[in-house]
Backbone bond lengths (Angstrom), bond angles and torsions (degrees), N, CA, C in turn:
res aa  C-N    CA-C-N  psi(-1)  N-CA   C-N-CA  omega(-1)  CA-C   N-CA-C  phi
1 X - - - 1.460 - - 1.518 110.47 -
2 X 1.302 108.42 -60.16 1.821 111.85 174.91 1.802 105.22 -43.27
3 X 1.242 116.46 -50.35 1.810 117.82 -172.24 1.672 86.63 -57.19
4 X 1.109 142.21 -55.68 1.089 131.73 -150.60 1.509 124.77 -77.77
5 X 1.705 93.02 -20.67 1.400 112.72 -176.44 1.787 108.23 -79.05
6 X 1.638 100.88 -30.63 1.589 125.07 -177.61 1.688 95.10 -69.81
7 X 1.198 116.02 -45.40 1.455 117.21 -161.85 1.573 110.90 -73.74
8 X 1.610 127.65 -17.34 1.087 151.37 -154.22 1.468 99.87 -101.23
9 X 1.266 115.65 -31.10 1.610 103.82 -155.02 1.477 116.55 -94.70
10 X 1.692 120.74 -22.61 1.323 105.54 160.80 2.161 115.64 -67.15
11 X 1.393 104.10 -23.58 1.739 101.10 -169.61 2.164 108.49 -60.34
12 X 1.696 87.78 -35.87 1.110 101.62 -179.72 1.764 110.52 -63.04
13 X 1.122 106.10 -53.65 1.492 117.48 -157.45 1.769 86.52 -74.61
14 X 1.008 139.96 -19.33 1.557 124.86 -173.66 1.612 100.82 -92.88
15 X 1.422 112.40 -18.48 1.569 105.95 172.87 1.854 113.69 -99.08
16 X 1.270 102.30 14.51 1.517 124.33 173.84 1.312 96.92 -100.67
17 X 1.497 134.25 -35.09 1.087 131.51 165.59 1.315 158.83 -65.33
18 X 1.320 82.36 -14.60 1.643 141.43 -156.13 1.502 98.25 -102.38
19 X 1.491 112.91 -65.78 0.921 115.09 166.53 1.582 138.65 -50.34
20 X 1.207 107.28 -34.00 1.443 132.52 -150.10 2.060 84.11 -87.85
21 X 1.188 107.32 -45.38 1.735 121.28 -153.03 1.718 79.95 -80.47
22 X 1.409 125.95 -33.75 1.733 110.76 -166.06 1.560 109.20 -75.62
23 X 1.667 130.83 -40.66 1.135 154.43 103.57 1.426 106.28 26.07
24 X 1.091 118.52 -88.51 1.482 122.00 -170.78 1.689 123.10 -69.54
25 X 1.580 102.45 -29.25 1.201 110.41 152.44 1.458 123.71 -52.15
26 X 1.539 100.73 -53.28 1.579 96.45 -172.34 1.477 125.86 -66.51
27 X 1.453 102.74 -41.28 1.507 118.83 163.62 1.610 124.80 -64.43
28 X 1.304 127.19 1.08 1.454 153.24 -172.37 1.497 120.95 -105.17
29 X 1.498 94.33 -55.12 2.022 127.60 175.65 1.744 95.02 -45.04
30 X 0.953 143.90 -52.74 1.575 139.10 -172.87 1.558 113.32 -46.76
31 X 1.786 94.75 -57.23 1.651 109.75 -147.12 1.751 84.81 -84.83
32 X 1.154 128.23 -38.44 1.596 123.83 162.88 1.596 130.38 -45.34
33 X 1.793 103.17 -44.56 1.896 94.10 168.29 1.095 124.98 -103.09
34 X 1.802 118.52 18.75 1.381 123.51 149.29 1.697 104.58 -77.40
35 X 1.009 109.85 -56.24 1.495 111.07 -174.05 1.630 116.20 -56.03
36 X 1.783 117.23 -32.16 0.868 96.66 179.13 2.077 121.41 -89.15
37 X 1.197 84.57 -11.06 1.606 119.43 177.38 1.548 91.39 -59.00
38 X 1.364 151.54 -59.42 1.045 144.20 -121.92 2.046 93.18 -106.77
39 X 1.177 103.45 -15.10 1.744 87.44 174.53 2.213 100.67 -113.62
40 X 1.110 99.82 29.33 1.773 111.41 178.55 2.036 86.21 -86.75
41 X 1.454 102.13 157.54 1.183 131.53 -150.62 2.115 74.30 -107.22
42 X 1.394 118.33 170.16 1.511 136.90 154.83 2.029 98.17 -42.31
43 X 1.741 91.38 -67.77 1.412 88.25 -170.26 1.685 109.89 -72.39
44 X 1.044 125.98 -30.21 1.981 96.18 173.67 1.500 102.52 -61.96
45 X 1.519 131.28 -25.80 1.410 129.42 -161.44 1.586 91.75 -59.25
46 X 1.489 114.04 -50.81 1.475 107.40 -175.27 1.391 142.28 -66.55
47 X 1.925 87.64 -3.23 1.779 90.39 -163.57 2.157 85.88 -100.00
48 X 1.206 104.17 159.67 1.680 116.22 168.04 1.825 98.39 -16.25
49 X 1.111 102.00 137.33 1.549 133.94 -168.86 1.244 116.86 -67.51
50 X 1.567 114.40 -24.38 1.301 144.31 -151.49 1.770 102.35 -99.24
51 X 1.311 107.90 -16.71 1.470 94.10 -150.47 1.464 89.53 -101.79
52 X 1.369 100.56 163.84 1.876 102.05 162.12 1.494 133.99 -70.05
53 X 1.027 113.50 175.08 1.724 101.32 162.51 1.164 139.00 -82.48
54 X 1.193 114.39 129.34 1.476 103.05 176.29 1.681 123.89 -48.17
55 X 1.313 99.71 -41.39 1.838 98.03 178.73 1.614 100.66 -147.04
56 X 1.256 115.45 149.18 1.204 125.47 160.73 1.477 130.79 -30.52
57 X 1.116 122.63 57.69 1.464 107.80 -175.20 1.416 125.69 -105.78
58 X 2.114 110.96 128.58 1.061 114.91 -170.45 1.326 126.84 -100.50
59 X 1.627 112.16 20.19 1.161 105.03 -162.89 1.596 95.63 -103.34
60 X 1.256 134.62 49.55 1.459 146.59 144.36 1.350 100.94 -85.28
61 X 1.430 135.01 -55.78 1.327 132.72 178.54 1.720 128.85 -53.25
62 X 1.437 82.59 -47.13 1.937 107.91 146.39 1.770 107.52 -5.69
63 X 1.924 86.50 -87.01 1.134 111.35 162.37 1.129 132.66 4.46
64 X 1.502 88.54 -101.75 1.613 130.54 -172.48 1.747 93.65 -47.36
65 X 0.910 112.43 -59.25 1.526 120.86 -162.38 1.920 121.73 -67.72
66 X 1.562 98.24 -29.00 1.365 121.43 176.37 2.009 99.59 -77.25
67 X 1.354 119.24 -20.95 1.332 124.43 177.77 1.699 107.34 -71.86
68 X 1.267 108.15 -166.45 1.904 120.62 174.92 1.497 87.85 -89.77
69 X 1.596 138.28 43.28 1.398 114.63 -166.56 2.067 84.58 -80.79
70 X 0.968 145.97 4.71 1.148 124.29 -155.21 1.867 94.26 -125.04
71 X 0.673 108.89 6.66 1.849 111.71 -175.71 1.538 76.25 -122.45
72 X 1.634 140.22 -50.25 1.078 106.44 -179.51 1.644 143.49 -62.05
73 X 1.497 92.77 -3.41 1.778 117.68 -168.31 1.867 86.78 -97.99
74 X 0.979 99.47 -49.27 1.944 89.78 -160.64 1.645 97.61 -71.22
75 X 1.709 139.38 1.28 0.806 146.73 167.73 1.443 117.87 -82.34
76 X 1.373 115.83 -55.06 0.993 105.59 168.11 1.359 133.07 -62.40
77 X 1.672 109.28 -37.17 1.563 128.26 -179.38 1.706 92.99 -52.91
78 X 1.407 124.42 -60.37 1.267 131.73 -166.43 2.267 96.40 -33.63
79 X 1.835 62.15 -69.30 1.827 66.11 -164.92 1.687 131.45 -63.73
80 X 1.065 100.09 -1.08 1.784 125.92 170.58 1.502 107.46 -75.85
81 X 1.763 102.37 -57.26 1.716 95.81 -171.29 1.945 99.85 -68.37
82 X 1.222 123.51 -23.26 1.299 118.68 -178.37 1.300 119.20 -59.36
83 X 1.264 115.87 -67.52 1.665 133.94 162.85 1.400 108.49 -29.97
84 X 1.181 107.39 -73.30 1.856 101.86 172.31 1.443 144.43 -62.87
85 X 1.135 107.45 -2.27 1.432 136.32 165.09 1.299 121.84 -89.26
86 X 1.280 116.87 -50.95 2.031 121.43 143.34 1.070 129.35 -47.49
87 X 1.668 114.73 -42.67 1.694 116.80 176.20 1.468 94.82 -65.79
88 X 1.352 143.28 -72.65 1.146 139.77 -166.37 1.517 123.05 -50.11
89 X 1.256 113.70 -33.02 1.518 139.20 -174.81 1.608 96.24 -70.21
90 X 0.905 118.47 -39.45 1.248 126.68 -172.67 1.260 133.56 -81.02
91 X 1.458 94.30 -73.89 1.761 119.70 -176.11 2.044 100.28 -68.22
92 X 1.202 104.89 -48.96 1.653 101.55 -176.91 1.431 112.12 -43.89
93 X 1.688 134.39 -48.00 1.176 131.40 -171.97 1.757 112.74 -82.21
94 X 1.764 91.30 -25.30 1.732 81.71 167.58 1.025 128.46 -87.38
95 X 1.626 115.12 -5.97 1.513 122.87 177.62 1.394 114.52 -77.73
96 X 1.633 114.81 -24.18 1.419 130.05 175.23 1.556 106.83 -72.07
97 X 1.511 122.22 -81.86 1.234 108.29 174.25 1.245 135.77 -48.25
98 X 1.679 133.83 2.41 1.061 134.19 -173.06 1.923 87.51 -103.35
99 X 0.889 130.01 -8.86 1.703 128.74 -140.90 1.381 87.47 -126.70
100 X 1.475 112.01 -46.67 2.118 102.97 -170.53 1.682 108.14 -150.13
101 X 1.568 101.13 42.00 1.625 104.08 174.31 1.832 86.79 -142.48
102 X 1.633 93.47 110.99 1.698 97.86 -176.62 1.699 98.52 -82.50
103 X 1.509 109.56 111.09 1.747 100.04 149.18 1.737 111.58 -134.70
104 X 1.192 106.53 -168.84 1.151 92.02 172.43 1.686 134.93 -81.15
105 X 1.156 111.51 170.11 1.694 114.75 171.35 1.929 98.15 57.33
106 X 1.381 98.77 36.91 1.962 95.86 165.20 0.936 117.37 -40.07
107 X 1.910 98.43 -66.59 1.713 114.93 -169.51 1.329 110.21 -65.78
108 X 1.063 127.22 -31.28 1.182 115.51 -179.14 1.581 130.85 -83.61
109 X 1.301 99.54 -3.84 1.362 116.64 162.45 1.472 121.47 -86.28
110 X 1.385 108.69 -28.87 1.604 128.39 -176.35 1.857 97.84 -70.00
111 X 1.454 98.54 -42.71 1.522 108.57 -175.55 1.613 111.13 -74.02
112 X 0.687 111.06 -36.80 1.404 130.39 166.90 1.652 117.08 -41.18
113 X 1.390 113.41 -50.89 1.018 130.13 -158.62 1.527 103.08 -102.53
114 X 1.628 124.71 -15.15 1.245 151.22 165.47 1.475 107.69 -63.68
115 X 1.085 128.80 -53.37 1.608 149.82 173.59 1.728 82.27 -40.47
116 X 1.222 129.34 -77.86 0.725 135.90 175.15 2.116 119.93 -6.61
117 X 1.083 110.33 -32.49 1.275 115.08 -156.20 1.871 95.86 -107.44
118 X 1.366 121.92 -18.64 1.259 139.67 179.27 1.638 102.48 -83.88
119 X 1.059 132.03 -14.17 1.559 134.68 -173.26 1.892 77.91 -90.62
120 X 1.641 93.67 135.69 1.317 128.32 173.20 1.760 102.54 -80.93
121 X 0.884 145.93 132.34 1.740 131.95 -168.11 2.079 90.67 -106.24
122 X 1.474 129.76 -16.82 1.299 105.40 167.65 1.934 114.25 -80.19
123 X 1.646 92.73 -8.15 1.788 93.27 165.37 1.576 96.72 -51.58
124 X 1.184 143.51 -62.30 1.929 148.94 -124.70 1.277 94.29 -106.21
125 X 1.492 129.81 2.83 1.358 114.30 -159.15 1.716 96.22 -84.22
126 X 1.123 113.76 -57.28 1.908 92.99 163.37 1.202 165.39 -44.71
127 X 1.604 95.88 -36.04 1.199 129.99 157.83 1.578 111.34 -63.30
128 X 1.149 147.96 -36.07 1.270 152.56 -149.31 1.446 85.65 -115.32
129 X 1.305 131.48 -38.20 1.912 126.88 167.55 1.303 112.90 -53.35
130 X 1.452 120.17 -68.32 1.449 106.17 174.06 1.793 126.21 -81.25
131 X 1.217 104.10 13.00 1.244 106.79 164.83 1.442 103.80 -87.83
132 X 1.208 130.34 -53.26 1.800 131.35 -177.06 1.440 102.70 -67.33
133 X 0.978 113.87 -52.13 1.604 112.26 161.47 2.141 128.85 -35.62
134 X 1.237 92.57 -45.14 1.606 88.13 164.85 1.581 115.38 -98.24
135 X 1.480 111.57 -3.33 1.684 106.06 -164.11 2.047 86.09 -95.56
136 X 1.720 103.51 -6.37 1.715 98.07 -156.70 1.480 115.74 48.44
137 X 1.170 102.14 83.26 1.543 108.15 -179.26 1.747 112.03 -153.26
138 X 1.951 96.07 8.35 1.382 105.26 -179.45 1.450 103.57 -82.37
139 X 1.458 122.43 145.14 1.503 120.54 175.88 1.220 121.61 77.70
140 X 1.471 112.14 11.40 1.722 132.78 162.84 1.418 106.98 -105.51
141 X 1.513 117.42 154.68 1.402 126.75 166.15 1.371 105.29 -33.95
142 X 1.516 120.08 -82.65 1.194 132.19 165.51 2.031 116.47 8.75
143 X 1.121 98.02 -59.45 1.533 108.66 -173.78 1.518 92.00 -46.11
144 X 0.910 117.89 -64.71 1.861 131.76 -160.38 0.974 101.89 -75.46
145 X 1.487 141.66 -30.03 1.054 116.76 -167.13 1.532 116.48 -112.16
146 X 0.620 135.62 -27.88 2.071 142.18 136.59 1.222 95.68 -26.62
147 X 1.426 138.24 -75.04 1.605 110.07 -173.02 1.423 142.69 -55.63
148 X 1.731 100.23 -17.54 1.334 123.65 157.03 0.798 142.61 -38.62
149 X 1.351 105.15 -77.43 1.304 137.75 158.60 1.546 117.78 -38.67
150 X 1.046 130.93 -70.71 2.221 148.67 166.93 1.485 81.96 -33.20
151 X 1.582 115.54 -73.04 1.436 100.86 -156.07 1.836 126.18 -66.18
152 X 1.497 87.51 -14.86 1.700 100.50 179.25 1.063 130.44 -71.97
153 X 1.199 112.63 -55.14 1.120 143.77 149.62 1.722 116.26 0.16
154 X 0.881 132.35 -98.36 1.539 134.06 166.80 1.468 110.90 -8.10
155 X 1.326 104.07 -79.18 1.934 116.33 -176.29 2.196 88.71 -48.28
156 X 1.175 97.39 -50.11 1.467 70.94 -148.30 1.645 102.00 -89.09
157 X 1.376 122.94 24.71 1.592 114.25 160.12 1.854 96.27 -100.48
158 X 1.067 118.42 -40.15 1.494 124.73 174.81 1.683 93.42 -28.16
159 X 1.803 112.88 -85.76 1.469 110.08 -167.17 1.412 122.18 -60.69
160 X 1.639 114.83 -9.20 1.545 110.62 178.33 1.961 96.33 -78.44
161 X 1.484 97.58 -47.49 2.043 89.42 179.49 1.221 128.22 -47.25
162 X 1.780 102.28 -39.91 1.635 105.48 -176.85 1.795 124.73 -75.27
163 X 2.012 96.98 -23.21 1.480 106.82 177.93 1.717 86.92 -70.73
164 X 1.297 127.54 -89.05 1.088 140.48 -155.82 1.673 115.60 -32.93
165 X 1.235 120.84 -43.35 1.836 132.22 170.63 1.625 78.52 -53.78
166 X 0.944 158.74 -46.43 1.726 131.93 -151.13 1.578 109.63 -96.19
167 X 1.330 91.86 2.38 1.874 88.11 -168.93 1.323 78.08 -90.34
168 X 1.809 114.88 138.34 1.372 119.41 -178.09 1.679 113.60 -80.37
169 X 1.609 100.81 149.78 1.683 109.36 -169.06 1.300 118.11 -61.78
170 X 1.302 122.13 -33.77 1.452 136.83 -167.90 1.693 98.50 -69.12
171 X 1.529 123.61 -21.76 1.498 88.97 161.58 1.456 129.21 -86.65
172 X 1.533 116.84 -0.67 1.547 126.04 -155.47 1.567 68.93 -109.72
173 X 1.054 154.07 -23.79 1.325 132.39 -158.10 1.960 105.31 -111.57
174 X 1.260 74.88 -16.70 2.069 65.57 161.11 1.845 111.41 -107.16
175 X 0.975 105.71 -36.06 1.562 101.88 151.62 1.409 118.22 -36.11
176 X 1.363 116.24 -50.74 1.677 101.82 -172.23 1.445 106.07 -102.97
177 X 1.887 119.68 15.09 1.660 109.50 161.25 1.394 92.59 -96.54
178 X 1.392 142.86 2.09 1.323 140.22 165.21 1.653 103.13 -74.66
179 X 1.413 125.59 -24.91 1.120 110.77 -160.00 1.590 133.26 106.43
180 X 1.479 109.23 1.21 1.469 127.43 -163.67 1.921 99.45 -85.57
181 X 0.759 122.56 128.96 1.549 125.05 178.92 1.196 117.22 -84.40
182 X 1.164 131.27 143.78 1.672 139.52 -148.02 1.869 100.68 -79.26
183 X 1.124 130.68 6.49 1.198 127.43 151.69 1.645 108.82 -122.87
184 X 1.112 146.02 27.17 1.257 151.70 110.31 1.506 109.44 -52.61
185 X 1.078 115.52 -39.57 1.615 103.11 -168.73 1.216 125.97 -86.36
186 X 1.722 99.06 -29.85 1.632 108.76 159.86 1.383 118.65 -65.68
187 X 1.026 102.99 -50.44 2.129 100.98 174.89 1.185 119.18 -88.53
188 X 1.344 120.54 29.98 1.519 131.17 154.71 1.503 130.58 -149.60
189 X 1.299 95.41 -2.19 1.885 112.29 172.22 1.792 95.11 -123.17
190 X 0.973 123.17 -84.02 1.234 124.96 -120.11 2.089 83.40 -99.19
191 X 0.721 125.03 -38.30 1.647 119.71 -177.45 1.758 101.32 -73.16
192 X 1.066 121.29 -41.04 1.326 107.38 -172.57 1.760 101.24 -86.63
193 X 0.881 130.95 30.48 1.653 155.41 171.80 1.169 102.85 -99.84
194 X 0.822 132.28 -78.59 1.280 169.49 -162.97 2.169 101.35 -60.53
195 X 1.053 95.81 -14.66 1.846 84.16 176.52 1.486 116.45 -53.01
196 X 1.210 111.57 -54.65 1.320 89.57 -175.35 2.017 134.21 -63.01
197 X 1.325 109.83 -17.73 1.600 124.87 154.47 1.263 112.68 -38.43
198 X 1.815 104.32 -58.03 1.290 118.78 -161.63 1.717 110.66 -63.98
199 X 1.364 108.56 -34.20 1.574 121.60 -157.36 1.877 81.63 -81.52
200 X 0.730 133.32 -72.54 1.732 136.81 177.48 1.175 89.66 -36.97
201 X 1.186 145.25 -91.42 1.630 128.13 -130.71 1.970 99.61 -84.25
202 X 1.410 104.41 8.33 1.610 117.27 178.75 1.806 104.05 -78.88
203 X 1.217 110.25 -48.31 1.180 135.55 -130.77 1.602 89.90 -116.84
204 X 0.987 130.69 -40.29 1.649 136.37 177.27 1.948 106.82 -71.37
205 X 1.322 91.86 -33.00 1.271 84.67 -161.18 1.800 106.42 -91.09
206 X 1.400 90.97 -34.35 1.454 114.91 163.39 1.839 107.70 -27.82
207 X 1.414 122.47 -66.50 0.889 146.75 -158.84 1.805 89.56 -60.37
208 X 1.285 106.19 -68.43 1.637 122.63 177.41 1.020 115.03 -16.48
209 X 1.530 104.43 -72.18 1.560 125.19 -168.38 1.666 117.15 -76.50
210 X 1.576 106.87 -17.02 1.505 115.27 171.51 1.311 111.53 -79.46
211 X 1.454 109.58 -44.89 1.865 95.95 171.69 1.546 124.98 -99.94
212 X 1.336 109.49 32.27 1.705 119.24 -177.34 1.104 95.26 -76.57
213 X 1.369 116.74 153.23 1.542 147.57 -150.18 1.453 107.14 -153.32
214 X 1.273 126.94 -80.44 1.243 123.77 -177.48 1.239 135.35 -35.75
215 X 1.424 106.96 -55.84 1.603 111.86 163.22 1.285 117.44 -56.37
216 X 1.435 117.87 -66.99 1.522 104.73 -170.94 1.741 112.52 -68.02
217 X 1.495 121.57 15.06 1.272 91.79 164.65 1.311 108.75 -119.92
218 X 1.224 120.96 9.69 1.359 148.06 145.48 1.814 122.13 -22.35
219 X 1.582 79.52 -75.11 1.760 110.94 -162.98 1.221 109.61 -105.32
220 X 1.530 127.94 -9.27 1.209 131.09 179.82 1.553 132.09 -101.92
221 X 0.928 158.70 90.90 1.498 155.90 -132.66 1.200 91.49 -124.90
222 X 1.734 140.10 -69.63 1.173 130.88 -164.66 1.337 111.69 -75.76
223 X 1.782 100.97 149.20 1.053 115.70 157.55 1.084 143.61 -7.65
224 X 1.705 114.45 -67.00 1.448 132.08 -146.95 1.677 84.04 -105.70
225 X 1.359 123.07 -1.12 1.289 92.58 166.21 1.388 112.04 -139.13
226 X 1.392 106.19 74.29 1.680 106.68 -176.85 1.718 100.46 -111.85
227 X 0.882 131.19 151.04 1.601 126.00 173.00 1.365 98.21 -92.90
228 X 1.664 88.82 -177.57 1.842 87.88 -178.92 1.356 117.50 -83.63
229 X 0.823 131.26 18.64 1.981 122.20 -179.49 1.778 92.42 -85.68
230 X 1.592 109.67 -54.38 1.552 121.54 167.58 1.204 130.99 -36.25
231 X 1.314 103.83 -46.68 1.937 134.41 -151.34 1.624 96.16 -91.01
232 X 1.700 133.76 -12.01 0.854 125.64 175.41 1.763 132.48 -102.99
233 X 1.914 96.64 13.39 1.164 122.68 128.27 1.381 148.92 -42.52
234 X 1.290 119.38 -26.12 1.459 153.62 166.97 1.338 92.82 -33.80
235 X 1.363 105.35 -78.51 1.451 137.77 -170.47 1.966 109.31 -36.95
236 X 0.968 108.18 -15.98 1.201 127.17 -153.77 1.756 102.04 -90.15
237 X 1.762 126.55 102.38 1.294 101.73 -170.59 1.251 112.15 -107.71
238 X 1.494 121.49 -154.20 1.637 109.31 179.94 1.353 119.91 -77.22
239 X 1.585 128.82 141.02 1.228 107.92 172.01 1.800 91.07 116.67
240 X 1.536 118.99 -8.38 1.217 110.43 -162.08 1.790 114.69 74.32
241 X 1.259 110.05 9.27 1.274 99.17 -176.22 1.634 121.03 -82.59
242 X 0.971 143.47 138.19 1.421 150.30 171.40 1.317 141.44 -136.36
243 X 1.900 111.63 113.85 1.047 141.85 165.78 1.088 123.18 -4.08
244 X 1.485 144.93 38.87 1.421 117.58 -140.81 1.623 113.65 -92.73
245 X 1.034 106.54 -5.46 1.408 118.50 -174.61 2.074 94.57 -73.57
246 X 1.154 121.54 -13.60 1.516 130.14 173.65 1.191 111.88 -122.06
247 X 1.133 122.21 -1.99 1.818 129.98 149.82 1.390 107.30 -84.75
248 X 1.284 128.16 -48.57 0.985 106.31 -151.41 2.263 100.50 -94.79
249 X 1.169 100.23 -10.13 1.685 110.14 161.30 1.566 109.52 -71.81
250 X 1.394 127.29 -42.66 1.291 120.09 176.51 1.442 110.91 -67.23
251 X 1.347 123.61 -49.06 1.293 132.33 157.29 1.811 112.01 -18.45
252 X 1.239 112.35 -81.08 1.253 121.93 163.64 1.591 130.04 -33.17
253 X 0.986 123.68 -60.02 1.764 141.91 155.98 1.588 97.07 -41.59
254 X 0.951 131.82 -61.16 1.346 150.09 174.89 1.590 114.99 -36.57
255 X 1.352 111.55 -39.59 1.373 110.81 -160.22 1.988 103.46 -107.22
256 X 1.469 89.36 -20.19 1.637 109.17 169.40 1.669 114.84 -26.50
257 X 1.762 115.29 -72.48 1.162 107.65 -175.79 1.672 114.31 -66.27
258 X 1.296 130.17 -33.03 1.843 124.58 -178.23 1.197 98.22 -61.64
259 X 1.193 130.68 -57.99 1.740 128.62 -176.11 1.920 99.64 -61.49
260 X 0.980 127.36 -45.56 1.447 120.29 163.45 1.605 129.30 -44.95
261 X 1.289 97.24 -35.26 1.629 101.21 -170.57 1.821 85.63 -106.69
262 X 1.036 134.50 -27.81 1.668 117.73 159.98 1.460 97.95 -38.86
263 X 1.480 106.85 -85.91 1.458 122.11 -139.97 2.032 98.65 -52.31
264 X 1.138 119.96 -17.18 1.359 115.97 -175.21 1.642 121.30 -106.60
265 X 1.552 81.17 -14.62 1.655 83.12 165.01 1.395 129.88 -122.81
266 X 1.469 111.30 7.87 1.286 129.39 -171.35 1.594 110.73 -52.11
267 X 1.550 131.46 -32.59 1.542 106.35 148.65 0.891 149.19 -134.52
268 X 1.552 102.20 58.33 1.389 122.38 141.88 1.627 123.56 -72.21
269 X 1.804 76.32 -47.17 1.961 76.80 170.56 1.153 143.14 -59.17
270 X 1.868 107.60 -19.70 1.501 119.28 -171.11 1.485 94.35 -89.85
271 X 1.177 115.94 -31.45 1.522 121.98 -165.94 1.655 107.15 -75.24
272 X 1.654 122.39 -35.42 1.133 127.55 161.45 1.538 122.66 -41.07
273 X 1.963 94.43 -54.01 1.725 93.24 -169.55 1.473 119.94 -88.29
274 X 1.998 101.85 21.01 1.218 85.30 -171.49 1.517 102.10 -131.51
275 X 1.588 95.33 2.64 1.846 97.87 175.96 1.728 107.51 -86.57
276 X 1.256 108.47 144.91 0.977 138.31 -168.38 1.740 137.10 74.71
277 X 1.921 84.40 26.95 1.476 90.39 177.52 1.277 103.40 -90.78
278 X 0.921 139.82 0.96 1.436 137.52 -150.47 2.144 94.11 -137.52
279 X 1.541 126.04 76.47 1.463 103.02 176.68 1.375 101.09 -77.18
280 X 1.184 108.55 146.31 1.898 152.81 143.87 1.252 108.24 -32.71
């Protein structure tokens, strides 16, 4: 039985491979015929979708670049580094005291804050209109980034409680027979622990808030402050007609920084979603 089990495991593992390579194709095949789509001429745009280009052509980028594509990037970036700086600001110290500060009604605060994740966010989309609307706060960062944030919030104090409960007590508890105060210990024990959580729920959410749509076309009316999920409306001419040879290059430019912050953080992130499955 063992010889047979031995004899089995490269046939298996090459159709694990097999598998794995058809997979990656398919999930790959998108971000390849936008990209290759985006240097096609009007006329390859017209011939079958499938085919390559005849020649390199960059004057889609031309385009793209002759547009607000660059107020639409420092808009979004704006409102990305904001959002993620609140989720973290936030959720990290409540994920700590919910995880290694005993009081009462934890869980039920933890649950509480869970409810949280059951709210539909196109339920608030009105309510949050004429609320920014009388506070004047439509067509500011602000708009976008408060809804972010409320809705983020939950998922990402959830994974700071569940990383943080595994970091063992006996170091927060000789820390504080030393005398160390329960926010000394978080911003010098237990948060710098904690990086790799942080880099995942950085980087996940990152992604979120880079291709959100709803809100900013929501809350945003002007111009100068549309991000790019919005901003690739531009493209859009009369008649319903559309550019795509400068859609589909902005598209591309567009997808640059998430595949950037993958490729540089890819394991931290795996290492995030996978510490603390295993307690010590």
């Amino acid at each position: 039985m063992n010889r047979n089990l031995l004899s089995m495991k490269k046939p298996v593992r090459v159709i694990f491979l097999i598998v794995l390579v058809v997979v990656a194709l398919i999930q790959l095949y998108p971000f390849f015929w936008v990209a290759i789509s985006s240097f096609k001429t009007d006329a390859d745009l017209a011939r079958a979708a499938y085919l390559l280009p005849s020649e390199i052509y960059m004057g889609n980028y031309q385009k793209a670049f002759q547009s607000d594509l660059f107020q639409y990037f420092i808009n979004s970036f704006l409102v990305a580094v904001g959002v993620l700086i609140f989720l973290v600001a936030l959720a990290a110290p409540s994920g700590y005291s919910l995880s290694k500060m005993r009081f009462c009604y934890a869980e039920k605060v933890m649950t509480f804050f869970l409810f949280g994740m059951m709210i539909p966010s196109f339920a608030c989309l009105i309510p949050m209109f004429q609320v920014y609307n009388v506070l004047k706060l439509r067509n500011t960062y602000w708009a976008l980034i408060i809804p972010q944030v409320g809705f983020g919030l939950p998922i990402c104090i959830f994974l700071y409680k569940n990383f943080m409960s595994r970091i063992p007590d006996s170091l927060t508890e000789a820390a504080a027979i030393d005398g160390a105060s329960y926010w000394y210990i978080f911003k010098n024990i237990i948060f710098p622990m904690s990086k790799n959580i942080t880099v995942t729920i950085l980087t996940f959410n990152f992604v979120n808030v880079w291709n959100e749509f709803t809100y900013a076309n929501t809350f945003m009316s002007a111009g100068n402050m549309k991000t790019l999920p919005v901003g690739l409306s531009d493209f859009v001419g009369e008649m319903g007609g559309v550019d795509w040879g400068a859609t589909f290059a902005t598209i591309t430019l567009s997808m640059l920084p998430t595949l950037i912050v993958y490729a540089v953080l890819n394991k931290q992130v795996i290492e995030g979603m996978t510490a603390g499955a295993i307690k010590s």
